[in-house]
PDB file as gemmi writes it, atoms N, CA and C in Angstrom:
CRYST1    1.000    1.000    1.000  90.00  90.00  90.00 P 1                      
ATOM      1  N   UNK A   1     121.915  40.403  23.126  1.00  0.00           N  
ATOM      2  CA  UNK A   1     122.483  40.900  24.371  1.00  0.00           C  
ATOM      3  C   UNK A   1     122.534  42.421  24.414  1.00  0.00           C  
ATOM      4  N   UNK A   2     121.090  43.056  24.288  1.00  0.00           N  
ATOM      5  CA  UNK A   2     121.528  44.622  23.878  1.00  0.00           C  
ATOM      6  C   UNK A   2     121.938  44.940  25.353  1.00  0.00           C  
ATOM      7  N   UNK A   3     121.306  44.344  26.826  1.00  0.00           N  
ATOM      8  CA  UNK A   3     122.038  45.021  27.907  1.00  0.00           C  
ATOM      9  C   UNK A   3     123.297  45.037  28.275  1.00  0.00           C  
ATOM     10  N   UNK A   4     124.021  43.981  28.157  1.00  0.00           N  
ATOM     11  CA  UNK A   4     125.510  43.737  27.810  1.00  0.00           C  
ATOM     12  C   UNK A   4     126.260  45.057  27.190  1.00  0.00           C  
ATOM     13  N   UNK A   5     125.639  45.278  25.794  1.00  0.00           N  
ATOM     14  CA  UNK A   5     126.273  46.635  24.670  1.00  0.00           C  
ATOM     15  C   UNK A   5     125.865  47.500  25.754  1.00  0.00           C  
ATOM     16  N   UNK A   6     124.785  47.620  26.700  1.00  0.00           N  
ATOM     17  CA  UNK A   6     124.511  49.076  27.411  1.00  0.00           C  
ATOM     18  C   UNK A   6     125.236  49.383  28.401  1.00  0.00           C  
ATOM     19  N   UNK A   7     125.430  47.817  29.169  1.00  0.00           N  
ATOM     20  CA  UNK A   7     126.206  48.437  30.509  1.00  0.00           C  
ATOM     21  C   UNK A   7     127.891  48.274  30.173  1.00  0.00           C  
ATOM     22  N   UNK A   8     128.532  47.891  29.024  1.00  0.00           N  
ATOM     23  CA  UNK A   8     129.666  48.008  28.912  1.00  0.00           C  
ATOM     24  C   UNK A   8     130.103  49.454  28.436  1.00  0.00           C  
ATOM     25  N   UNK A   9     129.189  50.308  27.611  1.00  0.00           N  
ATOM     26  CA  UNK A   9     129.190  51.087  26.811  1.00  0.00           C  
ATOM     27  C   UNK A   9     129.080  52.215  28.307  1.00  0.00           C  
ATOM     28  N   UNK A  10     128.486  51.915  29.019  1.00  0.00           N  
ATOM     29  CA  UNK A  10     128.131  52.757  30.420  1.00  0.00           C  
ATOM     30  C   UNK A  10     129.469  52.895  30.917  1.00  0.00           C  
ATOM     31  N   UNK A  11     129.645  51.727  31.132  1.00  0.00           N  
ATOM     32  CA  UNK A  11     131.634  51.785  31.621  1.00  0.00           C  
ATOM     33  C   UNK A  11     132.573  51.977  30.799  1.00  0.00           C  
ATOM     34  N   UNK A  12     132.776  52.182  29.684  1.00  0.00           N  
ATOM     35  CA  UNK A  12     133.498  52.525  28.798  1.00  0.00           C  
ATOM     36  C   UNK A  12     133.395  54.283  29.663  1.00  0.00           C  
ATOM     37  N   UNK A  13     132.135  54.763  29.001  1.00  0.00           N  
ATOM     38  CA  UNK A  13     132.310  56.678  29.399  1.00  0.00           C  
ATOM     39  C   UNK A  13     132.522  56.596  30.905  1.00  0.00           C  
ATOM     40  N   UNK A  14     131.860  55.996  32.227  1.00  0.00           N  
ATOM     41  CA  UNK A  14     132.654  56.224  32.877  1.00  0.00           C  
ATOM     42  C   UNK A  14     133.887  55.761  33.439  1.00  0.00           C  
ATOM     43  N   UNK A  15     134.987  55.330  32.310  1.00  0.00           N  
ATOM     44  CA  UNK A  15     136.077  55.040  32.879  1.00  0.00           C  
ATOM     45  C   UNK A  15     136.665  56.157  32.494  1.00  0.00           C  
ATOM     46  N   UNK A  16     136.429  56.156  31.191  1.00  0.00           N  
ATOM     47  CA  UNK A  16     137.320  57.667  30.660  1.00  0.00           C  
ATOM     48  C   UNK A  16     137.094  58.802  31.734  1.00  0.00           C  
ATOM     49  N   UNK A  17     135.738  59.177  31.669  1.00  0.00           N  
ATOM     50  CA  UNK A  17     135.391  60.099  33.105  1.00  0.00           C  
ATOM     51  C   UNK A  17     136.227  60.528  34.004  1.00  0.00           C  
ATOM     52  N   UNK A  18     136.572  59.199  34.777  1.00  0.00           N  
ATOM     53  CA  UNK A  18     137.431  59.169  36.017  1.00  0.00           C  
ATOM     54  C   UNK A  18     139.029  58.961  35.798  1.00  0.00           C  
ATOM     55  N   UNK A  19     139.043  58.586  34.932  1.00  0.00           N  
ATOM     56  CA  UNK A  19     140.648  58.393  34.866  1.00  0.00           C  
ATOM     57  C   UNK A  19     141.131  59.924  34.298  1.00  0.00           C  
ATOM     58  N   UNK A  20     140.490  60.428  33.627  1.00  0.00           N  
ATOM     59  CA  UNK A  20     140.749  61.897  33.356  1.00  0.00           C  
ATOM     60  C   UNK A  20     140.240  63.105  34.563  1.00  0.00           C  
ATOM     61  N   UNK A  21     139.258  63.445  35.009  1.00  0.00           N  
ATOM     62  CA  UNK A  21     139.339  64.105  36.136  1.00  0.00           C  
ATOM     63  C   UNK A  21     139.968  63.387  37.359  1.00  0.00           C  
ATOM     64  N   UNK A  22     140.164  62.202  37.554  1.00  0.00           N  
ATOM     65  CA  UNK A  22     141.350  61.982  38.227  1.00  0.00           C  
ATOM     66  C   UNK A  22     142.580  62.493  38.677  1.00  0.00           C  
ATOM     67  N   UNK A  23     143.127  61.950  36.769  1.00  0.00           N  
ATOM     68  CA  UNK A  23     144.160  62.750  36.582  1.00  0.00           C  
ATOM     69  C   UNK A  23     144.664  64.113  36.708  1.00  0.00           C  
ATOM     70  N   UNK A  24     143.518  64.759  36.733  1.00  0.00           N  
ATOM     71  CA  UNK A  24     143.345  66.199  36.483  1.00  0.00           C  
ATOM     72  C   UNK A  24     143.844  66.704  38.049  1.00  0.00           C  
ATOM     73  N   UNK A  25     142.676  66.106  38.869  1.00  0.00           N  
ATOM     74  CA  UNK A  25     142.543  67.067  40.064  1.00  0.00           C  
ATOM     75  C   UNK A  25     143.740  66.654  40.978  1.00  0.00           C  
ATOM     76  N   UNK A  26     144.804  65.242  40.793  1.00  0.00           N  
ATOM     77  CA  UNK A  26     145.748  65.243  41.206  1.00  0.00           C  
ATOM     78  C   UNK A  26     146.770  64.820  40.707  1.00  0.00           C  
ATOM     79  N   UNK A  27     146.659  65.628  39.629  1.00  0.00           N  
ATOM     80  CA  UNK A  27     148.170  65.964  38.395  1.00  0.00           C  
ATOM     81  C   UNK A  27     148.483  64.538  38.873  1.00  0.00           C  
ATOM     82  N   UNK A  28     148.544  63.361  38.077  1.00  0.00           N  
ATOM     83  CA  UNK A  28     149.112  62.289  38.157  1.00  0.00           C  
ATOM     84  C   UNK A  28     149.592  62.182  36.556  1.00  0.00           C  
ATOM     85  N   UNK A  29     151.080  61.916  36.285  1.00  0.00           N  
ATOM     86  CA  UNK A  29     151.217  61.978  34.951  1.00  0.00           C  
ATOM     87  C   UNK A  29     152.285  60.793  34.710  1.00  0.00           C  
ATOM     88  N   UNK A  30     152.237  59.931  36.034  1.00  0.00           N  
ATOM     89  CA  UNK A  30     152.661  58.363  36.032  1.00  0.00           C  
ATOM     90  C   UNK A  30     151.915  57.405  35.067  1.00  0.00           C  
ATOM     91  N   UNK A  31     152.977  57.114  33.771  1.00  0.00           N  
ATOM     92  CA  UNK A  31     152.024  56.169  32.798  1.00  0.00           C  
ATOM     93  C   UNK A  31     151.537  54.774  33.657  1.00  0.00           C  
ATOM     94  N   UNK A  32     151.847  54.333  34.236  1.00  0.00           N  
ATOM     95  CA  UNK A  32     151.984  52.927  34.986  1.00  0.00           C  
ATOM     96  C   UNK A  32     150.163  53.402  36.002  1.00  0.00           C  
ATOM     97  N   UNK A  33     149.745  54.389  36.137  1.00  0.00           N  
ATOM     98  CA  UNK A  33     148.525  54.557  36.734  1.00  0.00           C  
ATOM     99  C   UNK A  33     147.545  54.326  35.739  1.00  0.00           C  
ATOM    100  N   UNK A  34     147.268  54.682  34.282  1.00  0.00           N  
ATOM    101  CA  UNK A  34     146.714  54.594  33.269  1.00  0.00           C  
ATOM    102  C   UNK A  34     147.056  52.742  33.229  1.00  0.00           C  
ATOM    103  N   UNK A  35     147.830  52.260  33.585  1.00  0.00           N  
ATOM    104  CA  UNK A  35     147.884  50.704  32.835  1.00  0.00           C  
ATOM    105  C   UNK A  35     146.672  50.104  32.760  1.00  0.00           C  
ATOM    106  N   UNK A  36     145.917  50.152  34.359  1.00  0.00           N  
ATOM    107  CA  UNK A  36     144.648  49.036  34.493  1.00  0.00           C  
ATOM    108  C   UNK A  36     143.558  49.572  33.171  1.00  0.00           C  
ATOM    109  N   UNK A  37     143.525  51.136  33.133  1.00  0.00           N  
ATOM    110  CA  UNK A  37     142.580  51.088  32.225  1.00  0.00           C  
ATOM    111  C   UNK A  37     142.999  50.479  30.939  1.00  0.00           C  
ATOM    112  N   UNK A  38     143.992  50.376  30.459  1.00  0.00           N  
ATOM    113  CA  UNK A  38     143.908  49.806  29.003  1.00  0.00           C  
ATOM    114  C   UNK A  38     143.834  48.610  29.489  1.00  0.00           C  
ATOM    115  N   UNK A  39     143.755  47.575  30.531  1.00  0.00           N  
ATOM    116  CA  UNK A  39     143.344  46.318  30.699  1.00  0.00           C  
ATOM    117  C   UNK A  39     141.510  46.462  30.751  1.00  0.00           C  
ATOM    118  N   UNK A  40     140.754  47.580  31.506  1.00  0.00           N  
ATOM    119  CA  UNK A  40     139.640  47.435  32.029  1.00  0.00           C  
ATOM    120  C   UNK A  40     138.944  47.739  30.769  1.00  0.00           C  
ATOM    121  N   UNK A  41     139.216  48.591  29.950  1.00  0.00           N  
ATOM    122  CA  UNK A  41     138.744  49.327  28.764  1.00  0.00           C  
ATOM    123  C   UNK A  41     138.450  48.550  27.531  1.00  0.00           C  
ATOM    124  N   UNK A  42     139.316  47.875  27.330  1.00  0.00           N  
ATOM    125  CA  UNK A  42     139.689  46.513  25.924  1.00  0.00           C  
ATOM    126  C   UNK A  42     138.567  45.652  26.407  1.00  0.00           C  
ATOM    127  N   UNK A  43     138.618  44.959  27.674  1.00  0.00           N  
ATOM    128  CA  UNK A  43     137.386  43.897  28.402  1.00  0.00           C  
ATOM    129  C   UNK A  43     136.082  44.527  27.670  1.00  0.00           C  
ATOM    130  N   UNK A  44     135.732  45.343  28.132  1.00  0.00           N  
ATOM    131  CA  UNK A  44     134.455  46.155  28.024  1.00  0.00           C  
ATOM    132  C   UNK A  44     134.373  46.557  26.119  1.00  0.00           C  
ATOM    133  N   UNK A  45     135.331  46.986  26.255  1.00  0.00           N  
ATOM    134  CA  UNK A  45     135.221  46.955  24.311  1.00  0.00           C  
ATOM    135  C   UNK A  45     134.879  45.746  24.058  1.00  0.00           C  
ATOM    136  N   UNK A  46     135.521  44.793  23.841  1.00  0.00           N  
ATOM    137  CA  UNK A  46     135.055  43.417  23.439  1.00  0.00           C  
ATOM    138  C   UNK A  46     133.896  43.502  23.637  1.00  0.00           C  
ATOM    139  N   UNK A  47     133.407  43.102  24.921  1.00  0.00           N  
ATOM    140  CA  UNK A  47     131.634  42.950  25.586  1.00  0.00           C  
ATOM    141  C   UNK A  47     130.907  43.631  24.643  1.00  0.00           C  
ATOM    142  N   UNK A  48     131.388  45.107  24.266  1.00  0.00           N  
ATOM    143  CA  UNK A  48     130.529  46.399  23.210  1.00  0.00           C  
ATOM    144  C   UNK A  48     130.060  45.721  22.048  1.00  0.00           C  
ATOM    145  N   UNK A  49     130.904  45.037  21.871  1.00  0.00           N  
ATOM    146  CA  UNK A  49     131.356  44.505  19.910  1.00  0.00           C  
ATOM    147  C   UNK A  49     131.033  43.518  19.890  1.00  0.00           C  
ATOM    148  N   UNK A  50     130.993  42.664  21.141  1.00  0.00           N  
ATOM    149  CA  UNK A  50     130.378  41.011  20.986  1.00  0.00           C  
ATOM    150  C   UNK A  50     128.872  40.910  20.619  1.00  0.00           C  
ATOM    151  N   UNK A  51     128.373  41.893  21.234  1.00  0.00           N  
ATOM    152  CA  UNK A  51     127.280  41.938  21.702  1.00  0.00           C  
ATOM    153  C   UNK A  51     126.369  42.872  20.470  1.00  0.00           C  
ATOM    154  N   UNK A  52     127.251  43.256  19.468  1.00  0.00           N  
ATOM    155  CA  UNK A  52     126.393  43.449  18.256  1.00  0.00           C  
ATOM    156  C   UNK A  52     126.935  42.187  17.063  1.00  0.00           C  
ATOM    157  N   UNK A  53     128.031  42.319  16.891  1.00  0.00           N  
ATOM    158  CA  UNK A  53     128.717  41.152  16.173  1.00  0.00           C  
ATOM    159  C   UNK A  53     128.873  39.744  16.080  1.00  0.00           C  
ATOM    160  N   UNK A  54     128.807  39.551  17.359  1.00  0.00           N  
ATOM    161  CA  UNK A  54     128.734  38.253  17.685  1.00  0.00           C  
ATOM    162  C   UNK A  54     129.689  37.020  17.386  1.00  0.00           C  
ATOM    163  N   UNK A  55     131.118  38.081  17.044  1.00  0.00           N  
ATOM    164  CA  UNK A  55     132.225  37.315  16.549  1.00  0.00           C  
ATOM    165  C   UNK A  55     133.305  37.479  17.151  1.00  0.00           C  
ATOM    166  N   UNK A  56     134.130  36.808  17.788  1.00  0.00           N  
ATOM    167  CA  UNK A  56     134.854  36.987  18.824  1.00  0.00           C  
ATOM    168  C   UNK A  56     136.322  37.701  18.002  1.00  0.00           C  
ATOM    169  N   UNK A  57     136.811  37.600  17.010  1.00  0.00           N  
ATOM    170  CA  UNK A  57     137.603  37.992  16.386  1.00  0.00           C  
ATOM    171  C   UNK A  57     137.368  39.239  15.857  1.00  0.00           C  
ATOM    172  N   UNK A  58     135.989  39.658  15.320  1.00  0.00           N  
ATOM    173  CA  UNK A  58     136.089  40.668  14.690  1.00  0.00           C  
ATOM    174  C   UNK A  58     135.590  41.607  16.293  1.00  0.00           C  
ATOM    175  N   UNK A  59     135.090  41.386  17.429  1.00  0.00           N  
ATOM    176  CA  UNK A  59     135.568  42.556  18.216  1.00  0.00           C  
ATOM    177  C   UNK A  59     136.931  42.449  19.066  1.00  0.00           C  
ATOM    178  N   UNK A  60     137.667  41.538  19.055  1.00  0.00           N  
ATOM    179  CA  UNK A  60     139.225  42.210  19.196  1.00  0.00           C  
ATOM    180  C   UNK A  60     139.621  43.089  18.364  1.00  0.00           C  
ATOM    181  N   UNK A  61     139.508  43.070  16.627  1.00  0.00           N  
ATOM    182  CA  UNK A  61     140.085  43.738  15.939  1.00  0.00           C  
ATOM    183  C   UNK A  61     139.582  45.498  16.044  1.00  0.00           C  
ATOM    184  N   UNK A  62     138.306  45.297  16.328  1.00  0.00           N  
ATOM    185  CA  UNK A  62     137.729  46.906  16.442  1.00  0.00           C  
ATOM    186  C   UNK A  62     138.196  47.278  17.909  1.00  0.00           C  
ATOM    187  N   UNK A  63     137.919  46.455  18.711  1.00  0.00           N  
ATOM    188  CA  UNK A  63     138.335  47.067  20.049  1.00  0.00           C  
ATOM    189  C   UNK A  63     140.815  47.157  20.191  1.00  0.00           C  
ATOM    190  N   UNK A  64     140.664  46.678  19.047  1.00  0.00           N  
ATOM    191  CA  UNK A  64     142.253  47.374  18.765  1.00  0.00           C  
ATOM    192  C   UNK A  64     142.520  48.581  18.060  1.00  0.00           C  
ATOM    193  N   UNK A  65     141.084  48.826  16.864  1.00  0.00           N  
ATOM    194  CA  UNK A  65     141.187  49.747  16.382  1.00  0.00           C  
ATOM    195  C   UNK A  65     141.201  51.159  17.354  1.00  0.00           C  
ATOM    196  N   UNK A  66     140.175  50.727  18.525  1.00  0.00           N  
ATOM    197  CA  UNK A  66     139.756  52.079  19.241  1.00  0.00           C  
ATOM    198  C   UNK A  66     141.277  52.347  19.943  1.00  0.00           C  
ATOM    199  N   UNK A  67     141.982  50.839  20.439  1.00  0.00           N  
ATOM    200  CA  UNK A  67     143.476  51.509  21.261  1.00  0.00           C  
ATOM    201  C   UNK A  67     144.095  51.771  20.263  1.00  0.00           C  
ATOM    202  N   UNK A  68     144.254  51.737  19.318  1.00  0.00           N  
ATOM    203  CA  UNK A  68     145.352  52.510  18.000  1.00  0.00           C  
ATOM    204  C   UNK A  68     144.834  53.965  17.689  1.00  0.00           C  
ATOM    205  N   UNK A  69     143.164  54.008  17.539  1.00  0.00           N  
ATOM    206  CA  UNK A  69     143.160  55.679  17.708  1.00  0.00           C  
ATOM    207  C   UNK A  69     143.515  56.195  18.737  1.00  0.00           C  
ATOM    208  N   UNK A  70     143.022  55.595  19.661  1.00  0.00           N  
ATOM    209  CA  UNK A  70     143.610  56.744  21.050  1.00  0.00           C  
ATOM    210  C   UNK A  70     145.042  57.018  21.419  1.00  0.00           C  
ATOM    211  N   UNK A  71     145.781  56.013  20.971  1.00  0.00           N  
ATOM    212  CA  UNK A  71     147.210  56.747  20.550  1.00  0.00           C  
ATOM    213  C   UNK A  71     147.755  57.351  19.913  1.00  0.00           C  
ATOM    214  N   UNK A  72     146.167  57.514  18.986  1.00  0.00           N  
ATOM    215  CA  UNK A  72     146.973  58.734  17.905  1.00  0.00           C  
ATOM    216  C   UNK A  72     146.023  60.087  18.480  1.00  0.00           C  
ATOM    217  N   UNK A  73     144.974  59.947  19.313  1.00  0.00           N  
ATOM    218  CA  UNK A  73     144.543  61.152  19.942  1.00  0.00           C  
ATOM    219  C   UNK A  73     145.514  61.457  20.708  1.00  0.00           C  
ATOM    220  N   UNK A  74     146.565  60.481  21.332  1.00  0.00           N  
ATOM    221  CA  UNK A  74     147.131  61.050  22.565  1.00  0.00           C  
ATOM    222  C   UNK A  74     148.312  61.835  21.791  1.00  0.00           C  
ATOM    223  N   UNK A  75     148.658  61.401  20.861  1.00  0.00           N  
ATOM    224  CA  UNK A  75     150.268  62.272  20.079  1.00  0.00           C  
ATOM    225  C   UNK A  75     149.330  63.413  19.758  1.00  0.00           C  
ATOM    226  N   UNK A  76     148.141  63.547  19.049  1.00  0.00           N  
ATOM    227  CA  UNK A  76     147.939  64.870  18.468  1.00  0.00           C  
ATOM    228  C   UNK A  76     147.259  66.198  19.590  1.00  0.00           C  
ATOM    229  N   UNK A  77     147.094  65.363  20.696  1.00  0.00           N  
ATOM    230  CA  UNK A  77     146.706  65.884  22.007  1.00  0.00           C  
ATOM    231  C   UNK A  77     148.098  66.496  22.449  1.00  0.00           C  
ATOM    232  N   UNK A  78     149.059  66.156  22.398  1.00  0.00           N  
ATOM    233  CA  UNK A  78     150.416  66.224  22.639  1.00  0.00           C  
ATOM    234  C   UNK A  78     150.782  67.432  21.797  1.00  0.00           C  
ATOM    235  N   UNK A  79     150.277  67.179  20.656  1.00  0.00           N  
ATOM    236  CA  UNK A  79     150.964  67.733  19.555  1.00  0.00           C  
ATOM    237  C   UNK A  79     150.648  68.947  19.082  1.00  0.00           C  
ATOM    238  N   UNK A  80     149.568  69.490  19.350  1.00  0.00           N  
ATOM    239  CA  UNK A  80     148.835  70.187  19.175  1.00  0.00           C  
ATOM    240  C   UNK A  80     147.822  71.061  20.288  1.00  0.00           C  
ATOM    241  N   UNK A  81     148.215  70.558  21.296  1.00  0.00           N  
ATOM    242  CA  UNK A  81     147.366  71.345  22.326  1.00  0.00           C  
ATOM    243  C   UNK A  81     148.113  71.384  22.995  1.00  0.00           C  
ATOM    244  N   UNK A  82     149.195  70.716  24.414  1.00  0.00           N  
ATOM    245  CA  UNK A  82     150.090  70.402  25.424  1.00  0.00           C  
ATOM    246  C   UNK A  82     151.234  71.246  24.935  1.00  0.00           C  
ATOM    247  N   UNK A  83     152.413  70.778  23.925  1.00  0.00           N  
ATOM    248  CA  UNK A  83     153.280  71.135  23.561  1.00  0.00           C  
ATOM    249  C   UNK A  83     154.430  71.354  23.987  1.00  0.00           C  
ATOM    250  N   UNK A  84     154.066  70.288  25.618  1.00  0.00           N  
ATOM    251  CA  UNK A  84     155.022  70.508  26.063  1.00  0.00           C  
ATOM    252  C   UNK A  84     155.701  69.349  26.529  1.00  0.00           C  
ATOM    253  N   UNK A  85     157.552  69.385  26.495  1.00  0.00           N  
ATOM    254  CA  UNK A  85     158.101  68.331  26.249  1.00  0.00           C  
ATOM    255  C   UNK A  85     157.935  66.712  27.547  1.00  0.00           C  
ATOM    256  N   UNK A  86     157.443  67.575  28.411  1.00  0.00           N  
ATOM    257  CA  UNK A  86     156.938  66.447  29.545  1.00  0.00           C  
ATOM    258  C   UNK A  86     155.887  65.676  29.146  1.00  0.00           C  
ATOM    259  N   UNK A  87     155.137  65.857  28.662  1.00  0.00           N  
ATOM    260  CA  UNK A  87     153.965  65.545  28.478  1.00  0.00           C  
ATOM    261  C   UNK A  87     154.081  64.216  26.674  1.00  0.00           C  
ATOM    262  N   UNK A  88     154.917  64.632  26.060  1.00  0.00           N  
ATOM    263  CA  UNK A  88     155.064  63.687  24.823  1.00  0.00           C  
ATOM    264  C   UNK A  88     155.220  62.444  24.681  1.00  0.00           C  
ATOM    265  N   UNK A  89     154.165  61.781  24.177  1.00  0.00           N  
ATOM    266  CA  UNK A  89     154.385  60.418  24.041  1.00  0.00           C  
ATOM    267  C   UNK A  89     155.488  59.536  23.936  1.00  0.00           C  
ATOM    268  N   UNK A  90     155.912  58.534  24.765  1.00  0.00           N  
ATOM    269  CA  UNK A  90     156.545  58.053  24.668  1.00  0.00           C  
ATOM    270  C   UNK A  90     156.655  56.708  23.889  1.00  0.00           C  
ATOM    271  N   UNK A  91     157.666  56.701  22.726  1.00  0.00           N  
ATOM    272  CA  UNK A  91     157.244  55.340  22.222  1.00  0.00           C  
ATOM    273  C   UNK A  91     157.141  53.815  23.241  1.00  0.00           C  
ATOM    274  N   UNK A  92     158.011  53.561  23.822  1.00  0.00           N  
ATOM    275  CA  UNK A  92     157.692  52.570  24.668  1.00  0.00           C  
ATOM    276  C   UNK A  92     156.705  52.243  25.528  1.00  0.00           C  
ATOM    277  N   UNK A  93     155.842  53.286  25.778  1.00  0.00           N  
ATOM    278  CA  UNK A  93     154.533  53.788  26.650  1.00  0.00           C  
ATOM    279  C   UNK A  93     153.423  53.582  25.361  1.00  0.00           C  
ATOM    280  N   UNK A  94     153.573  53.844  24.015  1.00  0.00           N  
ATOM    281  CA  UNK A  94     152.746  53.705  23.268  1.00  0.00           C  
ATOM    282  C   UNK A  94     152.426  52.213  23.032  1.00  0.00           C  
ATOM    283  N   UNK A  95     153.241  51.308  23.235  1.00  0.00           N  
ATOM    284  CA  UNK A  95     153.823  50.209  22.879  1.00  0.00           C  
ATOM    285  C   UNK A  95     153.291  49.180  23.995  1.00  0.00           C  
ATOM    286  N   UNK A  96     153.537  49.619  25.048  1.00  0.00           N  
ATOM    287  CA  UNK A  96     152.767  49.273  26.147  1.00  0.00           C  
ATOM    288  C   UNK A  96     151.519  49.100  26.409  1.00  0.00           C  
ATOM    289  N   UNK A  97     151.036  50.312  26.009  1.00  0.00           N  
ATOM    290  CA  UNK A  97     149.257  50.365  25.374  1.00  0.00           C  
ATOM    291  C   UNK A  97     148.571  49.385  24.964  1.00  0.00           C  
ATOM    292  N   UNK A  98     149.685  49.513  23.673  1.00  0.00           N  
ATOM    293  CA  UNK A  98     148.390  48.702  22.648  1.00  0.00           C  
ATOM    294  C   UNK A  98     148.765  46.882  23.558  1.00  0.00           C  
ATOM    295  N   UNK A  99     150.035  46.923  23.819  1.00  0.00           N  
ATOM    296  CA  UNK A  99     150.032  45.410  24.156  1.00  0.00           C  
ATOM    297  C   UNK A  99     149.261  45.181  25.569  1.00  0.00           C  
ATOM    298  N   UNK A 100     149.009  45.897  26.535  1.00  0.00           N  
ATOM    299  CA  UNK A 100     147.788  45.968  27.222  1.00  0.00           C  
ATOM    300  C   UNK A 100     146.210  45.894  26.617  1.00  0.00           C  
ATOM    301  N   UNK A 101     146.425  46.828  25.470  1.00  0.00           N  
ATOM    302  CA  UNK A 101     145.364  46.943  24.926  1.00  0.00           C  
ATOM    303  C   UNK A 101     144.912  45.135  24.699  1.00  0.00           C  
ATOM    304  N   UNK A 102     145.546  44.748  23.965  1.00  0.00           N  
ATOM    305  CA  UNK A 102     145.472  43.175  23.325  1.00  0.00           C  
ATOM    306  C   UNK A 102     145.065  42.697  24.350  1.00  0.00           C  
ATOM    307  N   UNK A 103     145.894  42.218  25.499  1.00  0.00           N  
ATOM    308  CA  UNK A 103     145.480  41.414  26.253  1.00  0.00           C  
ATOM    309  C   UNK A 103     143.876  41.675  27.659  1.00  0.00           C  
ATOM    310  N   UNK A 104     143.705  42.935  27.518  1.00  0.00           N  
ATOM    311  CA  UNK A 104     142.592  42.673  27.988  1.00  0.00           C  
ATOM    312  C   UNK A 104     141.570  42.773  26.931  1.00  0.00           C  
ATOM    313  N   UNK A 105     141.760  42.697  25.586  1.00  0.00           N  
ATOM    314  CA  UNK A 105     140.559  42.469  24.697  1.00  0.00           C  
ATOM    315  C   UNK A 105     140.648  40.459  24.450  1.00  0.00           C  
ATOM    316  N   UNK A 106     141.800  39.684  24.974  1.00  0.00           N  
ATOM    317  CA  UNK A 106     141.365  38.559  25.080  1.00  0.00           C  
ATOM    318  C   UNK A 106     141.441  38.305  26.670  1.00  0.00           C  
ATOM    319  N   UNK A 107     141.238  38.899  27.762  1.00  0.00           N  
ATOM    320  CA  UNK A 107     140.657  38.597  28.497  1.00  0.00           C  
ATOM    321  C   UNK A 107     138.975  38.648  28.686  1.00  0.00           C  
ATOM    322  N   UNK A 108     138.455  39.856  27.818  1.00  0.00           N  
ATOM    323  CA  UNK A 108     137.724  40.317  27.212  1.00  0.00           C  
ATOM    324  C   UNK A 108     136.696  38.734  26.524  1.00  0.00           C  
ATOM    325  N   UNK A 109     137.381  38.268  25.940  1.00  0.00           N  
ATOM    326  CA  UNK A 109     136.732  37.361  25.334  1.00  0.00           C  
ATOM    327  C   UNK A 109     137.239  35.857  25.893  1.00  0.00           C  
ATOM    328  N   UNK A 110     137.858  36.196  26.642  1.00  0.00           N  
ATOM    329  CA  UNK A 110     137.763  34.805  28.048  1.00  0.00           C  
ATOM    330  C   UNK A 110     136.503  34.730  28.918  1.00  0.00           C  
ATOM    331  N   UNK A 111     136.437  35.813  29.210  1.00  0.00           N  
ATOM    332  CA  UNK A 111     135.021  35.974  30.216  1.00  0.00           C  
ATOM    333  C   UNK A 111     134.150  35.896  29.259  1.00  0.00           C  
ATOM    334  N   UNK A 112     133.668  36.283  28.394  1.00  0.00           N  
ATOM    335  CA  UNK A 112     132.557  35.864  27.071  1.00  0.00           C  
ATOM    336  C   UNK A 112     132.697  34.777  26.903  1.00  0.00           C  
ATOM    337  N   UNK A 113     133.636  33.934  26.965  1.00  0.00           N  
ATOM    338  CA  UNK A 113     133.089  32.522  26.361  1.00  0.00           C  
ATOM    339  C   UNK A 113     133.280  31.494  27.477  1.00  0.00           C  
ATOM    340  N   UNK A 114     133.285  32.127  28.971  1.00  0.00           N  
ATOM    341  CA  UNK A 114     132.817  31.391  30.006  1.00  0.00           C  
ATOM    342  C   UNK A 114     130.956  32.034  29.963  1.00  0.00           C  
ATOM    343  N   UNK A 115     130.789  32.740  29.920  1.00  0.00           N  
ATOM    344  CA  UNK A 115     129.313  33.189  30.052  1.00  0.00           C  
ATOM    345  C   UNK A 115     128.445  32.131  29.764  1.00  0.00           C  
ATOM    346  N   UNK A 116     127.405  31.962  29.837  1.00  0.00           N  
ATOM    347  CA  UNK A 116     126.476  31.101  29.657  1.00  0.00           C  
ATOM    348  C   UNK A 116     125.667  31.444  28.201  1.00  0.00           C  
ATOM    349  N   UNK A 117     125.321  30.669  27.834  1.00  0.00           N  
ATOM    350  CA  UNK A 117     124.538  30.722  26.360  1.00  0.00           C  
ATOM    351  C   UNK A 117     123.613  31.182  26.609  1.00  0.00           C  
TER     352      UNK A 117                                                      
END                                                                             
């Protein structure tokens, strides 16, 4: 399924894309706007990882790995560049993430194993 890995991998960069100049050009700094992507993002991870792996377990676990780094890009993004106290991760918002994260990496692999063989 290398087109699968291509066009998920396509939507992966442009989600980030848009949800960040989004954000940008109309200062939106409501966590609850970011939610769908950690639902839309995990889907498409899975699809990435299925589609070399071919194991439905081992791409949840990588496509959890990628939402556990990006929460640690977002503290050191915080932490190190921003610095400012509006802007700091919130644990319950982190928490939120990853459990978004989860569930669209098994929605992720709901739609994969309706797909056709």
């Amino acid at each position: 399924m290398p087109t699968l890995a291509l066009w998920s991998l396509i939507g992966l960069i442009s989600i980030v894309v848009i949800v960040h100049i989004t954000s940008f050009i109309f200062n939106i700094l409501d966590d609850r706007f970011y939610s769908i992507f950690h639902i839309i993002g995990p889907i498409l991870s899975v699809f990435f990882f299925y589609s070399f792996f071919n194991n439905y377990l081992i791409s949840i676990i990588l496509t959890l790995c990628i939402g556990i780094l990006w929460e640690i890009f977002e503290y050191c993004e915080w932490k190190f560049i921003l610095k400012k106290k509006k802007y700091k991760p919130d644990p319950v918002d982190t928490r939120n993430d990853l459990v978004l994260d989860f569930l669209g990496s098994l929605i992720g692999v709901l739609f994969l194993s309706l797909l056709p063989k």
